[in-house]
N, C-alpha and C positions, 0 to 999 in steps of 0.2 A: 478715828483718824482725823488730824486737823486740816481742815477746808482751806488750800490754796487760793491763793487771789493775783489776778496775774501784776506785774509792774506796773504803775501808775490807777492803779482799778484807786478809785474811789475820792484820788486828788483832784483829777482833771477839771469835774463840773463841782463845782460849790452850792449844789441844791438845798443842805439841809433849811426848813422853813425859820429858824431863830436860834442864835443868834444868826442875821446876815454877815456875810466877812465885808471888811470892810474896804472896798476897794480906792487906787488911788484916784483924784477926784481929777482925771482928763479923759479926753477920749468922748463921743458919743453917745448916749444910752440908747437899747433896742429891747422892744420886747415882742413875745412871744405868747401869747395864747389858744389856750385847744380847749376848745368847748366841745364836751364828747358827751358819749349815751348816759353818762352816770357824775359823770365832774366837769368843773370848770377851775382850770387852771391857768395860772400867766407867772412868766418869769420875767423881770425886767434887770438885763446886764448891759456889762461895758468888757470891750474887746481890752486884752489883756497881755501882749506877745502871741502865744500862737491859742490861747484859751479864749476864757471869758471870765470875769468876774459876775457873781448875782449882788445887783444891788438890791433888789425887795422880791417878792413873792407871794402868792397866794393860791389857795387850792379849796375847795367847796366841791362837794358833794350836792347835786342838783337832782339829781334823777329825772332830768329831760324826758329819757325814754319812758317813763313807767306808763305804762297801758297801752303802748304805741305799737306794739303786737297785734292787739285787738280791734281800736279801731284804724291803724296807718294814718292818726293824727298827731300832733303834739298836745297835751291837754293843757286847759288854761291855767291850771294851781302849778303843771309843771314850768310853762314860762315863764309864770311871775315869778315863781322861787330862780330861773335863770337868768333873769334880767336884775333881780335883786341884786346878786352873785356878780354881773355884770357891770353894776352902776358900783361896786366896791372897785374893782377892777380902774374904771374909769376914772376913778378920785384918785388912786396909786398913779398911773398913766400924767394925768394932770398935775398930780405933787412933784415929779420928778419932771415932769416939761418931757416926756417924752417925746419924737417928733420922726424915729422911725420904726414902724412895728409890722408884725404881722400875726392876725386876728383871725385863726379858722373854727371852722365847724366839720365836725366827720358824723358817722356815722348814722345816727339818729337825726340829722337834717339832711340827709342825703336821702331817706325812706321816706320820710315826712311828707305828706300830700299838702301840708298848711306850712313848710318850710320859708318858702319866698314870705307869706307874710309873718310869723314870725322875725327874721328877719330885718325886713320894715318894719317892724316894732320898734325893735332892739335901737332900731338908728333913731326913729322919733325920741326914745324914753334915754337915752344915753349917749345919744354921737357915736357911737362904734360902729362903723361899719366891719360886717364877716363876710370872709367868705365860704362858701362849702366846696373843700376840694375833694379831688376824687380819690378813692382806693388805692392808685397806683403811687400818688403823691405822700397819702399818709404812708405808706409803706416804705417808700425812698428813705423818708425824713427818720422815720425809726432805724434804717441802717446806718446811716450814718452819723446818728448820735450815740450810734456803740463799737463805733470803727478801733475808740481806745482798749476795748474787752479783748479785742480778737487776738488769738497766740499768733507767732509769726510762724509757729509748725500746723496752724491750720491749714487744709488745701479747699475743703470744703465746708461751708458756714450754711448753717439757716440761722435766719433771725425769726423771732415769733414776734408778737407785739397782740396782746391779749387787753381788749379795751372793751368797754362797756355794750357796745353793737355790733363790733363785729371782730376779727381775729387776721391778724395779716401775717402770710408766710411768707419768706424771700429767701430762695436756694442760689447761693451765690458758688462758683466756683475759682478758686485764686490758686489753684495749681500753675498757671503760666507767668503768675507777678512774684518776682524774687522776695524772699520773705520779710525782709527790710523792710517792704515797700508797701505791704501790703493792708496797713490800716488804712496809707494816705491814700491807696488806692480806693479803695471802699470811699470814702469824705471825700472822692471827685467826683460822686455819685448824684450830689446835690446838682446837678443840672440836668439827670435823668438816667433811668438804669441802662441804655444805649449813646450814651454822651461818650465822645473819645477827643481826648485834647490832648494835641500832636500826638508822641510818637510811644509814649508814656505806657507801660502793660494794663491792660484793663481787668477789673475785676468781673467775670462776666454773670449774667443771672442767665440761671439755669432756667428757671422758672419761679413764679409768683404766685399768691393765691390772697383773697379776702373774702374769706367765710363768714357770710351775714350772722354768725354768732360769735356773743360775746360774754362777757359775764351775767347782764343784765338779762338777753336776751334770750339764751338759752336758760336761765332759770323761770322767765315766764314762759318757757314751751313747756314744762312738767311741773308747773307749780298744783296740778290736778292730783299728784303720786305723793301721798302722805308717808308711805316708808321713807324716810331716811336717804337709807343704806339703796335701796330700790332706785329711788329717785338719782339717786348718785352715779351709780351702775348704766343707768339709763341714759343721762346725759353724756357720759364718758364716751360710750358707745355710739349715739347719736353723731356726735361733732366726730369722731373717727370718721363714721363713713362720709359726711361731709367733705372726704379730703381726698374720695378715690380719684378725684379727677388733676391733682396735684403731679407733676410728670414725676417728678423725685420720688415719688411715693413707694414705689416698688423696688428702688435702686437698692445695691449692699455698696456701704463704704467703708471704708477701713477704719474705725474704733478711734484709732489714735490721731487719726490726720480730719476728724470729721468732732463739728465745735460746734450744739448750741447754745444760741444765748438769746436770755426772757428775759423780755422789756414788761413790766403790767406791775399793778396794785398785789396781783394775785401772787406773783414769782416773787416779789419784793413781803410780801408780808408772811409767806411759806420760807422764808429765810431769817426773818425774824423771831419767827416761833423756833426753827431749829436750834439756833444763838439764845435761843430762852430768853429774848429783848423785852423787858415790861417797859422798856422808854425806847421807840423808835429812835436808830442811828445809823443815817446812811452812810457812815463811813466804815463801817461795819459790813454792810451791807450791798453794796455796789459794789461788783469785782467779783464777790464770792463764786466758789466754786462747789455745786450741791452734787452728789452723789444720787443716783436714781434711788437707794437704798434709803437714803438720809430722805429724799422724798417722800418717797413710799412709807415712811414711819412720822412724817410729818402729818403726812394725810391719813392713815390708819389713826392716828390719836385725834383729830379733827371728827372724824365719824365715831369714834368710842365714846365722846364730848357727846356729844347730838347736839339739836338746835340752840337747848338752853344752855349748854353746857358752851359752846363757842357764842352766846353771848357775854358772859361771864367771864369771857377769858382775854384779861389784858393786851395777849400778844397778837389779837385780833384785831382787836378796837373795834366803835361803835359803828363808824363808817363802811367798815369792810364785812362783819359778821355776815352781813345776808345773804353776802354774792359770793365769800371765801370759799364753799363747796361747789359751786359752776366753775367756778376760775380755776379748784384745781381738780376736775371731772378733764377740762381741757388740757391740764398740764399733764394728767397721767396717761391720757390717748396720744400727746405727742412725742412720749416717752418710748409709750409703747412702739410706736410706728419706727422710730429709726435707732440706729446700732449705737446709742452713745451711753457712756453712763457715769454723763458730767455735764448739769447745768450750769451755765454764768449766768450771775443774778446783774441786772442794769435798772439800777434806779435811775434811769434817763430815757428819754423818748420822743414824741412830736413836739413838746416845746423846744429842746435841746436840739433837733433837728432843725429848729426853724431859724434858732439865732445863728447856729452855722452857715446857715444858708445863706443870711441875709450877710453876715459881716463877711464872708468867703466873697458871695457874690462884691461888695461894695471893697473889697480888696484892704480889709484893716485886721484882717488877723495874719502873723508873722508866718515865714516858711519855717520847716521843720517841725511840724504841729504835733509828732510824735516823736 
């Protein structure tokens, strides 16, 4: 069966890394980047009608977190390789005169006991100042750069956003906002998930969650389980029970009226394997719609592969091989747990959430945004 995408999935954000599109040359530049447990990313755009254009971009694999399990420090080979990452960033920033941006850190400097100095590194060796915000903020920012995914027969949404340290849930309910309404409802979110401005139907949250595992993180909890197959099993199970405290958890919803949709490296690269992609394309790929089934045969031939065999395998890449079976141990426990059996794939997330925010906040993106 071919995999729907709903209207507008995959035009809205201009992500892919090269070519950049080329935008027209007025307007302001802003950027956005998210320094997380595993990458370091930044998008720099220009507000567009009710979008945004990407003028440049970049993305690095940092593995900030790695050993930060063990000892609850950042290690020194891991900063230097982020600030390396960093100072590339800063030259882009500087080429384009950027002059309004916003520069966070999540997960793995939020655990970090040497975080703050870290940090004051970063500002001595680059001028960046970050900041580290909290769990409730990365999680806003992930719904609202997928407010374009959602159907208008949705009544109830969770988003996931599966990142490097840790995993955020947001069970939104829009049965009360008429279906029209209901993306821009969701993208008034960017002032907080209790924000109501006038008289307007609110998207309300049900409940939230951010479970300190993530790709990264949860494969250094069983990196001790040499089986496979074992180790897989094990994680899946693990970050399940992680979620009994979730209120939606035990809910039944109705199939048809109940939508998720996965923000991560993980959802975004188990969709490229399905499409057989040996050349990543997010146009392809953002929007899609995966069947539990179409999963579940993504990730069975992933474990048939084993380690070597998903290094080997183009539609992985070299970046994601190590963490591809964490990210989808995660993705098949949150299958398991609720009545759907149809993911949206969103190649979009805390950066895309952040330039919304800023150009919504400074009032330069147009009305009508859907």
């Amino acid at each position: 069966m071919t995999p729907k995408r709903p209207k507008g999935a995959g035009a809205p954000l201009r992500t892919v890394e090269s070519p950049a599109p080329k935008p027209p040359e007025t307007g302001p530049l802003y950027a956005a980047l998210d320094l997380g447990t595993n990458s370091c990313r930044m998008l720099i755009a220009r507000p567009s009608g009710s979008q945004f254009h990407v003028v440049d971009s970049y993305s690095k694999s940092v593995q900030l977190g790695l050993g930060l399990e063990g000892t609850g420090k950042l290690s020194r080979s891991s900063m230097q390789r982020t600030i390396q990452a960093l100072k590339t960033c800063q030259q882009k920033l500087k080429r384009h005169k950027v002059r309004k941006m916003r520069l966070v850190a999540t997960e793995a400097c939020r655990r970090a006991e040497n975080s703050a100095e870290f940090l004051a590194k970063i500002k001595r060796e680059t001028g960046l100042v970050l900041d580290i915000i909290p769990a409730e903020e990365e999680a806003r920012l992930a719904v609202i750069s997928c407010a374009p995914l959602v159907s208008p027969k949705t009544e109830q949404l969770l988003v996931v956003d599966i990142g490097g340290g840790s995993t955020e849930l947001v069970w939104i309910d829009l049965s009360q906002v008429p279906k029209k309404a209901r993306a821009k409802a969701i993208m008034r979110m960017h002032r907080g998930f209790s924000h109501q401005e006038g008289n307007e139907p609110m998207a309300k949250v049900v409940d939230w969650i951010s479970v300190p595992l993530g790709v990264a993180t949860l494969k250094d909890q069983f990196d001790d389980v040499e089986d496979d197959a074992a180790r897989f099993a094990l994680m899946s199970w693990y970050f399940e029970e992680n979620l009994a405290d979730f209120t939606p958890y035990q809910g039944v919803q109705q199939r048809e009226r109940f939508q998720i949709v996965g923000t991560s490296g993980t959802v975004t690269t188990v969709a490229a394997s399905h499409l057989g992609l040996k050349r990543y394309d997010r146009t392809k790929v953002d929007g899609l719609r995966m069947s539990s089934e179409e999963i579940d045969r993504v990730i069975r031939d992933y474990l048939a592969l084993g380690p070597e065999g998903r290094r080997l395998d183009p539609r992985i890449g070299q970046d994601r091989q190590a963490l591809i079976m964490s990210g989808s141990a995660i993705l098949q426990a949150l299958l398991r747990c609720w009545p759907t059996d149809r993911l949206s794939v969103a190649d979009r997330g805390l950066r895309e959430g952040l330039l919304y925010a800023q150009m919504s906040a400074d009032g330069v993106l147009e009305d009508g945004l859907f």
